[in-house]
C-alpha positions in Angstrom: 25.0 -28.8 42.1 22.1 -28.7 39.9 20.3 -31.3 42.7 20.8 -29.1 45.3 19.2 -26.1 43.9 16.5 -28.1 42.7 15.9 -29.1 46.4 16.2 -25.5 47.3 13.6 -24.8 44.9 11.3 -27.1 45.8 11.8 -26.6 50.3 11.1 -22.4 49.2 7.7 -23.6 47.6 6.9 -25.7 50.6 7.6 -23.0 52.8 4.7 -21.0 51.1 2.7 -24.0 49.8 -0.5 -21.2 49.9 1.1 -19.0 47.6 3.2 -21.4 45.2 -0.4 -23.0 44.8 -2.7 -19.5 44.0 0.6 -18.7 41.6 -0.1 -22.1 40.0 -3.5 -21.7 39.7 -3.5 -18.1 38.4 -1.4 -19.0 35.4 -3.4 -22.3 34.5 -6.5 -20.3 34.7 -5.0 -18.2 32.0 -3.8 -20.8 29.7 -6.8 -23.0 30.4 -9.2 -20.1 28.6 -6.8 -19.6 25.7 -6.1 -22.9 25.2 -10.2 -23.6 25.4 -10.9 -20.3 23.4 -9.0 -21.7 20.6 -10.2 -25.6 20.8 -13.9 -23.8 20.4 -12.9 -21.5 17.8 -11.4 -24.7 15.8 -14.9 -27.2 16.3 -16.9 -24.3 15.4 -14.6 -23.3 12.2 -14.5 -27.4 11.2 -18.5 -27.7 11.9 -19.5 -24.1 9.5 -17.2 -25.6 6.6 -19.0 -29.3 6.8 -22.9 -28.0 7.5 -22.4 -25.1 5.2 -20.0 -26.2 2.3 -18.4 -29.4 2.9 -15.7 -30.7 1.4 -16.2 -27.2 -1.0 -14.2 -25.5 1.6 -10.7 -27.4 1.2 -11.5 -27.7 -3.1 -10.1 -26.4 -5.8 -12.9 -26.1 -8.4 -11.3 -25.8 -12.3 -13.1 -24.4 -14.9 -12.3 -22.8 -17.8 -11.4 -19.2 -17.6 -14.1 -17.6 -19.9 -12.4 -13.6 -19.7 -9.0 -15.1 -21.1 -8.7 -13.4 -24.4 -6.5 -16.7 -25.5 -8.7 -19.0 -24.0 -7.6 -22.8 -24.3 -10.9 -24.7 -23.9 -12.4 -26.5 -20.5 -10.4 -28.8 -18.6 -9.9 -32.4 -19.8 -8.8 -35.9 -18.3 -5.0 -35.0 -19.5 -5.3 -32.1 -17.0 -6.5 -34.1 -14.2 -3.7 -36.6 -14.7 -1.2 -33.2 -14.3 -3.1 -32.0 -11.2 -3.1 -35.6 -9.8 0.9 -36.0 -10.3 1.6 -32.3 -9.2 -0.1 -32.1 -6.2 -0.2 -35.7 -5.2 -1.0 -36.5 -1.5 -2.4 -33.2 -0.6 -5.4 -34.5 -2.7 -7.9 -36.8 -1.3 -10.1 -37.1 -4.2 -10.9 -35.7 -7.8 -14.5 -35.7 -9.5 -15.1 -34.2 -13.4 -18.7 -32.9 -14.1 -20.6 -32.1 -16.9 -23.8 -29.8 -16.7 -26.5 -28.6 -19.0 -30.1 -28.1 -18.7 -32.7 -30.6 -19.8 -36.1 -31.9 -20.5 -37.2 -34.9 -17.5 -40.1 -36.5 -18.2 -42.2 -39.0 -16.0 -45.9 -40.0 -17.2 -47.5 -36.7 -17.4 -45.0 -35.3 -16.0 -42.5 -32.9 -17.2 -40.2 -31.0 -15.7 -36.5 -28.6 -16.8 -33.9 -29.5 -14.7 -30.0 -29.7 -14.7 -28.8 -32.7 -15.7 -25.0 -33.5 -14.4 -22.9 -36.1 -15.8 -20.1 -36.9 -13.0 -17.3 -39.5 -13.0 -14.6 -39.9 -10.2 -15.0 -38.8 -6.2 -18.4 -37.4 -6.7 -19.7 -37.9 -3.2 -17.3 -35.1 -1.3 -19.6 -32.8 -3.0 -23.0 -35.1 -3.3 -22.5 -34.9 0.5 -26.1 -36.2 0.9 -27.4 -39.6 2.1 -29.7 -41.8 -0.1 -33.4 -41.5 0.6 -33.9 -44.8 -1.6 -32.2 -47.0 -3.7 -28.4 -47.1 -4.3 -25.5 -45.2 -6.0 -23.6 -46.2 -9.0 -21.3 -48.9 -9.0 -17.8 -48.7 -10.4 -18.8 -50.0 -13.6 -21.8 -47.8 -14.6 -19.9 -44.7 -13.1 -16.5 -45.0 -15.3 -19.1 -47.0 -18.8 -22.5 -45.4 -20.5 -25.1 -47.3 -18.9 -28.5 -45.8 -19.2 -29.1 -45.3 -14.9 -29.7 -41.8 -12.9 -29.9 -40.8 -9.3 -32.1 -37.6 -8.7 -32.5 -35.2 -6.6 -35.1 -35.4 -3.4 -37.1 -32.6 -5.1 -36.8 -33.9 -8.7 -38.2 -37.1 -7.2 -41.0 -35.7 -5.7 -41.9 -33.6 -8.9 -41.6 -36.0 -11.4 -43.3 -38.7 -8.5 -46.0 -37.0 -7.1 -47.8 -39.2 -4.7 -46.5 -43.0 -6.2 -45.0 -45.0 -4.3 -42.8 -47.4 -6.3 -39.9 -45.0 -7.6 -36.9 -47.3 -7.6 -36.2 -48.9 -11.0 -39.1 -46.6 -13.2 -37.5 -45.2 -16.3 -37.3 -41.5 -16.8 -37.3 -39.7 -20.0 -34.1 -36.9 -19.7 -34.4 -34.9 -24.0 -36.8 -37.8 -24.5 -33.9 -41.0 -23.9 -35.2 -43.3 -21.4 -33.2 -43.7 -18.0 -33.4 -46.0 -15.5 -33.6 -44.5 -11.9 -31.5 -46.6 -9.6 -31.4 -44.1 -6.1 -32.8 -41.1 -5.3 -31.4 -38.7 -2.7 -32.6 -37.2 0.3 -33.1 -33.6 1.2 -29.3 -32.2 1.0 -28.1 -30.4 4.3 -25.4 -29.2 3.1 -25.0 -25.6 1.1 -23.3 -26.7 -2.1 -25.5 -29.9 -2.5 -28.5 -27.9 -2.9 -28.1 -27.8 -7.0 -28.3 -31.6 -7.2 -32.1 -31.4 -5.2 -33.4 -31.1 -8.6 -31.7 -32.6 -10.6 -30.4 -35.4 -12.6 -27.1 -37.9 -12.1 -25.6 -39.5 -15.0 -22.5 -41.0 -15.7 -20.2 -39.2 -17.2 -19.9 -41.1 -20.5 -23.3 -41.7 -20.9 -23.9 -37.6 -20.5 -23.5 -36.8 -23.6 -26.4 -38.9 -25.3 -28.7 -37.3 -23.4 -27.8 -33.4 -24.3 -29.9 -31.6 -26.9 -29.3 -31.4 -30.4 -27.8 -27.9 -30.8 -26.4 -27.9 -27.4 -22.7 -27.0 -26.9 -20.9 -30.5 -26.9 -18.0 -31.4 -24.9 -14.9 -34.1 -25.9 -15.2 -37.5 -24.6 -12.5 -36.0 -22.5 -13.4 -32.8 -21.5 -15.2 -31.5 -18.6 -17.6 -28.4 -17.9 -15.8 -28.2 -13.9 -13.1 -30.9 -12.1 -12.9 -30.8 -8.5 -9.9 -31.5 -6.5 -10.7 -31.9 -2.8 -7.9 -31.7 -0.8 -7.3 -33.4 2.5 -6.6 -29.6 4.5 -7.8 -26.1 3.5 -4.6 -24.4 4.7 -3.5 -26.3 1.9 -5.7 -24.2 -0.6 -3.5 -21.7 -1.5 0.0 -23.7 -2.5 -2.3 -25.7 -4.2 -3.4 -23.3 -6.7 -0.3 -21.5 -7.3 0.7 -25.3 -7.8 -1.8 -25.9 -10.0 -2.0 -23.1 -12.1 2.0 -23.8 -12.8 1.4 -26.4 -14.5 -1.6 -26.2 -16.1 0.2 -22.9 -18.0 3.2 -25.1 -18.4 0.7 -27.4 -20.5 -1.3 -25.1 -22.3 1.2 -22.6 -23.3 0.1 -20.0 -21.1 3.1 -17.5 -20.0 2.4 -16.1 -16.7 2.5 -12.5 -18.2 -1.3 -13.5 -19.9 -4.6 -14.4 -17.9 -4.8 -17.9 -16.5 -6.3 -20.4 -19.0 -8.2 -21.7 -15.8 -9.8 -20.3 -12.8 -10.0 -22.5 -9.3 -12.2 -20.9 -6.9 -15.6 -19.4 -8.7 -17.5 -22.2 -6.7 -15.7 -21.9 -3.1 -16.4 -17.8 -3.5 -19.5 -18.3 -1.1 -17.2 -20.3 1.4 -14.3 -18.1 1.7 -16.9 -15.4 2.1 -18.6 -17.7 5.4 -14.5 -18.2 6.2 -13.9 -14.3 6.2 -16.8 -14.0 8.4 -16.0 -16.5 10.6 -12.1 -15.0 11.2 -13.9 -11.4 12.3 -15.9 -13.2 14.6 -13.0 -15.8 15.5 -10.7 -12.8 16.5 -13.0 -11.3 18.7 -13.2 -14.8 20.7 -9.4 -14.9 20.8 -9.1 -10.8 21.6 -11.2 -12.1 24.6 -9.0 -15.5 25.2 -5.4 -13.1 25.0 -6.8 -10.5 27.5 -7.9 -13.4 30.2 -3.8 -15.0 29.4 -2.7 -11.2 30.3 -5.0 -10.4 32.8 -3.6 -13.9 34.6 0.2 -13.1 33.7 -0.1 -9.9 35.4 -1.5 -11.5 38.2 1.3 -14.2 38.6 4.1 -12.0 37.5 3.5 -9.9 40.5 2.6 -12.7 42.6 6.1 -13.8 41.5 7.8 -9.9 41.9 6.0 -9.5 45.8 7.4 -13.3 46.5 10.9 -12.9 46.1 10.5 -9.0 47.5 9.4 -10.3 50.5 12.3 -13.2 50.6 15.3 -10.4 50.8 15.6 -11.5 54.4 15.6 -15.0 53.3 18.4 -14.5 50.7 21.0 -12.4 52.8 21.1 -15.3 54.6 21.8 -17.8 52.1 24.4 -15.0 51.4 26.0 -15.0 54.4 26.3 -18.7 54.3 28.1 -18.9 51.0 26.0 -18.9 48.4 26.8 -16.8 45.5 24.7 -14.4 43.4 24.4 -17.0 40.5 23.4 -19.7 43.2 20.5 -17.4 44.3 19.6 -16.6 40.5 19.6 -19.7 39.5 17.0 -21.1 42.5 14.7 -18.1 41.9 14.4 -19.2 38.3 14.3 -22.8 38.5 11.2 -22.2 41.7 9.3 -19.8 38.6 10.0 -22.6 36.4 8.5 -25.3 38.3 5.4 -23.0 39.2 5.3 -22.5 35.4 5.2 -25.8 34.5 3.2 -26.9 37.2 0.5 -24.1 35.9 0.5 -25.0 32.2 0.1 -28.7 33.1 -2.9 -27.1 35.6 -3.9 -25.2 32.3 -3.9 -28.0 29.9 -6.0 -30.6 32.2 -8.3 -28.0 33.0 -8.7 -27.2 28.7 -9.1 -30.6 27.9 -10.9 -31.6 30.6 -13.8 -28.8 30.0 -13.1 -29.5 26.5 -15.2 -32.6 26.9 -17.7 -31.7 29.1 -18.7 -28.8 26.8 -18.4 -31.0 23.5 -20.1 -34.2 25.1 -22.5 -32.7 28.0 -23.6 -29.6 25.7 -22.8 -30.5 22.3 -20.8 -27.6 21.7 -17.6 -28.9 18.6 -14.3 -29.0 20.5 -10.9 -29.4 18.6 -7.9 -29.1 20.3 -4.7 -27.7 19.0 -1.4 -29.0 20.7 0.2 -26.3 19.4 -1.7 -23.5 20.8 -2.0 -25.2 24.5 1.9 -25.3 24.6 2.7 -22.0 23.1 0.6 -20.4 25.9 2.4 -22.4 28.5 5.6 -21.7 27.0 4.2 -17.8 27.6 3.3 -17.9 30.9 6.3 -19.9 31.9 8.5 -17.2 30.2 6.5 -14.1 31.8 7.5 -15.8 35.3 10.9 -16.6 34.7 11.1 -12.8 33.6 9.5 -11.4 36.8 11.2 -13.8 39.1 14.7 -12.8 37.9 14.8 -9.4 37.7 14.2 -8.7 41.4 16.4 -11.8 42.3 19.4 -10.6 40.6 18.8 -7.0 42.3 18.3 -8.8 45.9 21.6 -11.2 45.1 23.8 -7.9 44.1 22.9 -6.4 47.9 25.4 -6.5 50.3 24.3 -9.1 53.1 24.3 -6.8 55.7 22.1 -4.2 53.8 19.9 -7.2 52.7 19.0 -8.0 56.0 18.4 -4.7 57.7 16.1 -4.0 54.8 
């Protein structure tokens, strides 16, 4: 049975093969520009977070929360261990950082910069390619060995015009340092505040902070950073977070938390807010092309089986029931349907590249998005195909024909 009307289906659509083709072509036209709206939309989206804030933009930054009246001191190693086990493989890497200002000294030279001490996943945030030299190894990042990296602009202050920087020592609150890399001009927003600065392991930070400075715990840290592996991931992950972080410090949640977890992602869900307004108006544009083509082929679809009454009195009068008739109307919409979304999706994909290789403009496709708006224009056929079909299969033959 089900072969029979499929064969049905498929002789109507041959009768018209000019039609059943524009039909096609009408609805992949409008699934092709959502579908591409959206893949554009996504590059774009992925390209502003990495040039503008990195890996800042899927992070959870803890620090201590300074306008808790009970607060319960910065965060320490035992925290991170919490975090760690809480949120587990939403987290693709952790870094603890200590900051304070200090006095840099090279020759003559002398300088105030920040001077971070950093231990863990430091690059997500570093984010900045080596100019000279090397980074730490595994040993002098996790022991207290006397080596820096600076900053492109620290090196060039403290520099000047020599040549040979790679192994001089450096003089950070008058303790000698030995510089072992040095960075180069940071392209990305949130790297900016190591251009002039100085890198330390996080151990050996603390022999180089003034006297009279505030002093942290071996295990304590001014800022952790959790960068997790996908930003729609950032909000589970603080209400995560912030559970048990309470849980350890004693924090009910009817007080402040002892922690806050975004002051230095503010700027990036400011960029991200920005880029939503502008987003919606690309996909406002995107949704009125997908209507503007399903208007188009649902009437394509209503003046088709209008203009088959003739057609279908005389199935009819041969014996073929109301449902029979139905059901071939809906399964010829069908096939046009699918037909146009796989029109749709080739044409997305393929322009996809073109724009992304030929112009250099991001592409990202979502799977999800190119079949929901086949799935839509499939559905907005099978709805204008079948109401006039089951009108035209209720006429009587005879009154079917004359008309």
């Amino acid at each position: 049975m089900l072969a029979n009307l499929v064969s049905l289906a498929l002789l109507a659509l041959r009768a018209r093969p000019l039609r059943a083709l524009l039909m096609a072509l009408t609805l992949g036209a409008g699934t092709a520009a959502v579908s591409l709206a959206a893949a554009v939309l996504t590059g774009y989206s992925e390209q502003i977070e990495r040039l503008a804030f990195g890996a800042y933009a899927r992070s959870l930054v803890v620090t201590e929360n300074w306008a808790s009246p009970q607060r319960s001191g910065p965060p320490t190693t035992a925290d991170i261990t919490r975090i760690r086990e809480t949120l587990g493989a939403r987290i693709e890497g952790v870094a603890a950082w200590r900051m304070t200002m200090s006095d840099v000294r090279y020759g003559a030279e002398a300088r105030e910069m920040f001077l971070y001490g950093v231990s863990g996943d430091y690059r997500f945030e570093l984010d900045t390619p080596m100019a000279e030299g090397r980074l730490f190894t595994a040993e002098e990042l996790e022991g207290a060995s006397r080596v820096c990296l600076l900053g492109a602009a620290a090196a060039r202050d403290l520099y000047r015009a020599e040549r040979t920087r790679i192994g001089r020592q450096v003089r950070v609150n008058g303790i000698g340092c030995e510089v072992i890399g040095i960075f180069e001009t940071p392209q990305v927003r949130t790297a900016d505040r190591y251009d002039e600065a100085v890198i330390v392991p996080f151990l050996a930070s603390m022999r180089y902070y003034e006297a009279g400075a505030t002093r942290l715990a071996p295990n304590e840290a001014d800022q952790v950073t959790v960068v997790l592996r996908d930003r729609r991931m950032l909000r589970p992950s603080v209400s995560d977070a912030d559970r048990v972080l309470r849980r350890a410090r004693g924090s009910p949640i009817s007080q402040p938390p002892p922690f806050r977890f975004s002051d230095a992602s503010a700027p990036a869900q400011a960029v991200q807010r920005q880029r939503a307004s502008a987003g919606a108006l690309l996909v406002v544009v995107a949704v009125i092309s997908l209507l503007a083509a399903l208007i188009g082929y649902a009437s394509s679809t209503l003046s088709n089986v209008e203009m088959r009454r003739r057609d279908i009195a005389l199935q009819m009068s041969s014996g073929a029931g109301g449902l029979d008739i139905l059901a071939q109307i809906i399964l010829e919409s069908l096939i046009l349907g699918l037909a146009g979304a796989a029109f749709g999706a080739a044409v997305s994909f393929g322009a996809g590249q073109i724009l992304e290789h030929g112009f250099g403009i991001p592409v990202i496709h979502d799977t999800r998005v190119v079949v929901l708006t086949g799935i839509v224009g499939i559905a907005a056929g099978l709805v204008a195909g079948a109401l006039p079909a089951w009108k035209a299969s209720r006429l009587p033959p005879a009154l079917a024909v004359r008309q």
